[in-house]
N, C-alpha and C positions, 0 to 999 in steps of 0.2 A: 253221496256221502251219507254217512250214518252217526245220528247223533243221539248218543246214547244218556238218558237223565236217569239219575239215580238218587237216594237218597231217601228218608222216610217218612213217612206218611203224615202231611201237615207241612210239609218243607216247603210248598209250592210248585213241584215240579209239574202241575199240570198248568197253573195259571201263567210260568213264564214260560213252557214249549207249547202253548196257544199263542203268547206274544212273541216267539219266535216263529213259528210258521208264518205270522203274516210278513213278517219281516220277509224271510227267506223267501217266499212266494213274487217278491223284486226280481231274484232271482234267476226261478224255474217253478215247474211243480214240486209241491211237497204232500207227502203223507205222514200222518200222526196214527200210531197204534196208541192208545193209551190205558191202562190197565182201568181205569174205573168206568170204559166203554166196552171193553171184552171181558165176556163170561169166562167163567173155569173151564179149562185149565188154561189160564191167562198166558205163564210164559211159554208152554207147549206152542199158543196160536200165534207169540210175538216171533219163537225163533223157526215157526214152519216160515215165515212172511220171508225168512232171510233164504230160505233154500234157491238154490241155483234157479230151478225152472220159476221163480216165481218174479212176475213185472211188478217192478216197482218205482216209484218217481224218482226224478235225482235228488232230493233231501229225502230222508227214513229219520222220522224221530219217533224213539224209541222213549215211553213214557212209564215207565213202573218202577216199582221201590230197589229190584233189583239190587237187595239188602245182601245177597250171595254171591260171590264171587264167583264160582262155578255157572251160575248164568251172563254173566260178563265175558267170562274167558268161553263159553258159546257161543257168543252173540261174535266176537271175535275173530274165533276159528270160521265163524258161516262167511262173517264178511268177505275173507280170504283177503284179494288186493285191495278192495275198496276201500276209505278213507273211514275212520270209525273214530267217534269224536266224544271223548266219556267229560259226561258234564257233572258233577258232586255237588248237590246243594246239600247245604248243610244247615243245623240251627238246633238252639238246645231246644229238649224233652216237651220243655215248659209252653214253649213256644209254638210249638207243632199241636200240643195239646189243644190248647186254645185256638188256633185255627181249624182243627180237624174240629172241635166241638158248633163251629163257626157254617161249616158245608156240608152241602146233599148232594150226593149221599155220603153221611159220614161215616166212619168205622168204629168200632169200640176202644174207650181207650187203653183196654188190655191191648186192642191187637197194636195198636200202637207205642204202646210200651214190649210189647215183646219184637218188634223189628229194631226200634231202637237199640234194645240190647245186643241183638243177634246179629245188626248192624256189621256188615266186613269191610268198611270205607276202601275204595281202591287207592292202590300204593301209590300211583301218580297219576291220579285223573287229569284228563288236557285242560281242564279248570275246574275251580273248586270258587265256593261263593258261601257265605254266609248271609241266609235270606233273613235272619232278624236285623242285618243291619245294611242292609242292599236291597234295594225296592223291586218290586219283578220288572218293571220296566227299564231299571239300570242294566238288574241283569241278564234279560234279554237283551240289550242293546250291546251288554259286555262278550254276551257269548255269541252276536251274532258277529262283531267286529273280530273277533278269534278266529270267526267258523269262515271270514270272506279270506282272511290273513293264509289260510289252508288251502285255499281252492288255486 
């Protein structure tokens, strides 16, 4: 299964698909790609990870802002049959702001103000969570109870 986190920078997607892999790791094995542990070109090296010849564990969490939709409908097309699980966090500007001024490494808050704008939210993500008012540990626990409900 492949679980896809989206959403922009300061949301939390890397603090709650850290509390999700250990979750999941109940399971089976998991791998985490996550965009602020891979160099440029980040989604180049996320969607070669999806190509057929390539081993991978049975959870794939997929960690970047993935603000484009056009990288979603890739990640997608590669999955082919496999289960592909798009997670949305979400939270206003203000919010992410303050967090991203919060972590190391952090980003500029232009570049954070220009994802949010450019921002393409998926039309129907398999859940969607607003982390200003959902703890990361709720929502890891809410997206892992999703993620068992699919298997």
């Amino acid at each position: 299964m492949i679980v896809l986190f989206c959403g922009i920078p300061g949301c939390g997607k890397t603090t709650i698909a850290e509390l999700l892999a250990n979750r999941l790791r109940e399971l089976g094995e998991v791998q985490v790609l996550s965009s602020d542990k891979l160099r440029q070109p980040v989604y180049r090296k996320i969607l070669r990870a999806l190509a057929p010849d390539q081993k991978r564990a049975p959870f794939l969490i997929l960690d970047a802002t993935f603000y484009k939709k056009k990288w979603r409908d890739e990640v997608a097309q590669l999955a082919q049959d496999e289960k592909l699980m798009t997670v949305y966090l979400d939270c206003p500007l203000q919010t992410a702001l303050e967090r991203n001024k919060n972590r190391q490494p952090n980003i500029s808050a232009r570049a954070v103000h220009i994802v949010y704008h450019q921002m393409e939210p998926p039309e129907s993500p398999s859940i969607r969570i607003d982390t200003s008012i959902v703890s990361a540990d709720d929502a890891a626990a809410k997206i892992f109870e999703y993620l068992k409900q699919q298997l």
